[in-house]
N, C-alpha and C positions, 0 to 999 in steps of 0.2 A: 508435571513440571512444578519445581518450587516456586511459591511465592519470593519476591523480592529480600519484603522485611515484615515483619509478623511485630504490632503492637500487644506485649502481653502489662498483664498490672497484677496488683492483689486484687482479691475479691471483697477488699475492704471500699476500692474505690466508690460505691454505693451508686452507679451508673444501673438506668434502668435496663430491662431487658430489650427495650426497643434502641435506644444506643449501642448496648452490645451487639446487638444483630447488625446494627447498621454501618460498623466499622470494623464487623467482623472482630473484634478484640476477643482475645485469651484474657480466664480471670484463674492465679493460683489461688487454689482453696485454702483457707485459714480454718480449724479444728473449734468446737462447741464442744466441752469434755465435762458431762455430766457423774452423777455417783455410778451409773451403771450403762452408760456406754459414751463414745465418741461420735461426733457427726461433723460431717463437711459442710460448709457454710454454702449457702444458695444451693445445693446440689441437694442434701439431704437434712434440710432444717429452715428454718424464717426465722426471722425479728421475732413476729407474735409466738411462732411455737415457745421459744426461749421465755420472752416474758412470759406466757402465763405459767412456762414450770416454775421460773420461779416464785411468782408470785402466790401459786399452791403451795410453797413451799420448798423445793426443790432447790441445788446449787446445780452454778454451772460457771465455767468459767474460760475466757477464748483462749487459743493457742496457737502461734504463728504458726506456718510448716517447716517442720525440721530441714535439715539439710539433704535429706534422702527424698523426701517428696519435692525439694527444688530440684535435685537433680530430675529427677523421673520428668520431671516440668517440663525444665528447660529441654531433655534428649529429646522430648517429642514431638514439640513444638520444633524445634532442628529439621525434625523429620519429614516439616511440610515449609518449611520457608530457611533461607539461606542465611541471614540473620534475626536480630530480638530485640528493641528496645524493650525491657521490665521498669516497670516504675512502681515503687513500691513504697508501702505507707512509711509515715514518719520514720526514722528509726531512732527517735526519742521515745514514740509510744512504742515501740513491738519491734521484736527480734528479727523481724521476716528480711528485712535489708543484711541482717549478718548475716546470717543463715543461707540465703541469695550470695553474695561474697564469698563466704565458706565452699556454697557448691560449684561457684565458679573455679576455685581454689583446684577443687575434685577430677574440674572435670577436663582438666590440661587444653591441650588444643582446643578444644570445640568452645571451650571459654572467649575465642579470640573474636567470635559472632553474637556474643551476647552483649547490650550497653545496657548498663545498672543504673537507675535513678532513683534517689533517695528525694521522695517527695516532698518533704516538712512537711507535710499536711496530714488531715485523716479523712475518711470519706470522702464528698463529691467537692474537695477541697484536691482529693489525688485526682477526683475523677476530670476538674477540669484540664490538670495538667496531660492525661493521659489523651481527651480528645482534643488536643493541640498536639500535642504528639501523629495521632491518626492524619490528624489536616494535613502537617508536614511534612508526613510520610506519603501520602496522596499526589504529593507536589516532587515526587521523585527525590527528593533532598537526601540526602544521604545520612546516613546514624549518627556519627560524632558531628557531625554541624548539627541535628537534630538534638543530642541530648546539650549540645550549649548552649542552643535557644530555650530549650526547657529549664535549664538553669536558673536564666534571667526570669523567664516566664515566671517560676515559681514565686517571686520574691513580690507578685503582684495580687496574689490569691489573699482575700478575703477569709479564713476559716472562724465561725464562731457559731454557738450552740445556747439555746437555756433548755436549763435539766431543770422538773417539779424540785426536787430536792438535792441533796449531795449524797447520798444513801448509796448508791450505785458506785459513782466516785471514790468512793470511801473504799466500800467493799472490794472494788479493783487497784486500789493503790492507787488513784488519781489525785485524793485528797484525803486531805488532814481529818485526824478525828475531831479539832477545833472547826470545821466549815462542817462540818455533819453536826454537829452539836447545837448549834448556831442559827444553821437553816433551819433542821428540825423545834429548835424551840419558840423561832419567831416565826415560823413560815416565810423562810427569804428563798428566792429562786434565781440561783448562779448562772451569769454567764461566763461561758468558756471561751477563750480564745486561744490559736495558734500563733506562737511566739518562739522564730526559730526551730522550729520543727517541736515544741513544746507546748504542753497544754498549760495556761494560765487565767487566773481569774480575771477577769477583766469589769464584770458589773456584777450587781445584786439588788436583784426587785423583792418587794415583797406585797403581798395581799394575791387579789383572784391569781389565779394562774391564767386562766385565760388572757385576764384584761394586760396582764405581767408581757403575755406572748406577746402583743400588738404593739408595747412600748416595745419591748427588745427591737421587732422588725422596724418600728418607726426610727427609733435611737440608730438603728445602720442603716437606713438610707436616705431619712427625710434630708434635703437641703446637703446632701454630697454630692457636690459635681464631681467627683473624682472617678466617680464608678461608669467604665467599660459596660455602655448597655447591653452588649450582643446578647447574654446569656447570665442567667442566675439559676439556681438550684432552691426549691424548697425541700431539704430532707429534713426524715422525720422518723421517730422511733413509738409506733402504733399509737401515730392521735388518727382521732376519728375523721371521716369526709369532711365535716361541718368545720371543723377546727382549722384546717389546710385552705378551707373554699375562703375561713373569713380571713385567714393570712392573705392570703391570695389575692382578696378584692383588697386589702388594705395596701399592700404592692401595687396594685394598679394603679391605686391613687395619689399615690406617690412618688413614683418612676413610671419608666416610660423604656422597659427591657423589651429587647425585640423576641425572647424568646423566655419564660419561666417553667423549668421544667420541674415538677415533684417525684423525687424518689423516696423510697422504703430505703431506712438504714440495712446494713447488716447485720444477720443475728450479730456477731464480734461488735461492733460498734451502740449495738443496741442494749446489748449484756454488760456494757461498760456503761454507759451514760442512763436507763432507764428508760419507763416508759412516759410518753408523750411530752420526749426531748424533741428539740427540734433548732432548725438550723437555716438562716439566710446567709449560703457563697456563693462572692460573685469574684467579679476581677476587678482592680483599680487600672485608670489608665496608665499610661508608660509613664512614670518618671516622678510620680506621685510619693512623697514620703510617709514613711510610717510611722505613726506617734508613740 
């Protein structure tokens, strides 16, 4: 017997494997395309594999799924449930929302059970939208009342990141050869934000990096009432246990979230931003404006 309605996302959403099991969610694979072969993200590659090729030296660089692996997606996912919300990362940063749209184009009728959401977000920035998606769907709610509340939803998500440098940035088209030139000579360490489904600069610290991290997560949450404490994300693009545990205790001290959870970026998200990027999303409460 089919399921109802089947939650799928990118695999960009950066949701740990214990959330995916637990909401049963479908993730489409997004491509890792090195000099001498390609690899599926979470299926046949990590964060760390990627960083250390490059850092041996090696390139690589990510790749939405074309229109023929959405198709393939979405037919199979059909195949066990009767319809799909897909929620799919920004489609300011990555093709994967056209591509999704295009295959929907392909695929005539059977397109009439898929609902496409363009998340503005990247990582556990889609990933919060995607388990409010699961919650609603748990609640019997039906898809198009489903992807309108996700709409709103989205405009409440928190997304922002600090990267060691802009080198990575750079190399993926994120930023200017001026903010690589810039950081690299003073030692400044960019924060990223999502703005309209767009990545924008938003700070610049400079000195330890470490001591750099603990102002960013300070600078986002000390003395904001505004933040929805049910749930926050620490992700992160291979910092070490010690790094995570001292964000972590510095969060506690600070807020008062009922639930912090740490994910591993995606290789994709990690091949873009660098290593020991890292990121506090959470949600603002309802009605909260954004500066």
């Amino acid at each position: 017997m089919k399921k109802r309605l089947t939650i799928t996302a990118d695999c960009t959403c950066d949701l740990s494997d214990e959330i995916i099991e637990k909401y049963n969610i479908k993730l489409l694979p997004f491509n890792i395309l090195t000099e001498r072969w390609s690899f599926r993200d979470r299926d046949e590659i990590t964060a760390r594999n990627v960083l250390d090729y490059i850092s041996s030296g090696g390139q690589a660089r990510s790749e939405a799924p074309g229109t023929e692996e959405c198709i393939r997606f979405f037919s199979e996912q059909l195949d066990h449930a009767e319809k799909i919300i897909h929620i799919c990362m920004s489609s300011e940063a990555s093709l994967s929302f056209r591509n999704c749209c295009q295959a929907m184009k392909e695929m005539d009728d059977k397109a009439a059970n898929i609902w496409l959401l363009d998340s503005k977000h990247l990582s556990t920035g889609t990933g919060h939208i995607v388990i409010k998606a699961c919650e609603l769907a748990e609640k019997g709610i039906p898809p198009e009342k489903i992807k309108k509340e996700l709409e709103i939803f989205r405009e409440r998500i928190s997304t922002s990141f600090i990267v060691r440098n802009a080198d990575y940035l750079y190399n993926n088209k994120k930023a200017g050869l001026f903010l690589r030139k810039v950081c690299s000579l003073f030692e400044l360490h960019p924060v990223i934000v999502m703005r309209n489904g767009r990545l924008r600069l938003k700070k610049i610290y400079r000195g330890d990096y470490e001591k750099a991290e603990l102002r960013y997560v300070t600078s986002e949450l000390k003395n904001n009432q505004k933040i929805d404490n049910e749930r926050l994300f620490i992700t992160h693009a291979g910092c070490s246990f010690r790094e995570i545990e001292t964000l972590r205790k510095r969060i506690e001290r600070i807020t008062s979230f009922k639930e912090i959870c740490t994910t591993e970026a995606s290789a994709v998200v990690s091949s873009n931003c660098g290593p020991n990027s890292v990121g506090v999303i959470y949600v603002r409460e309802q009605n909260e404006r954004v500066n």
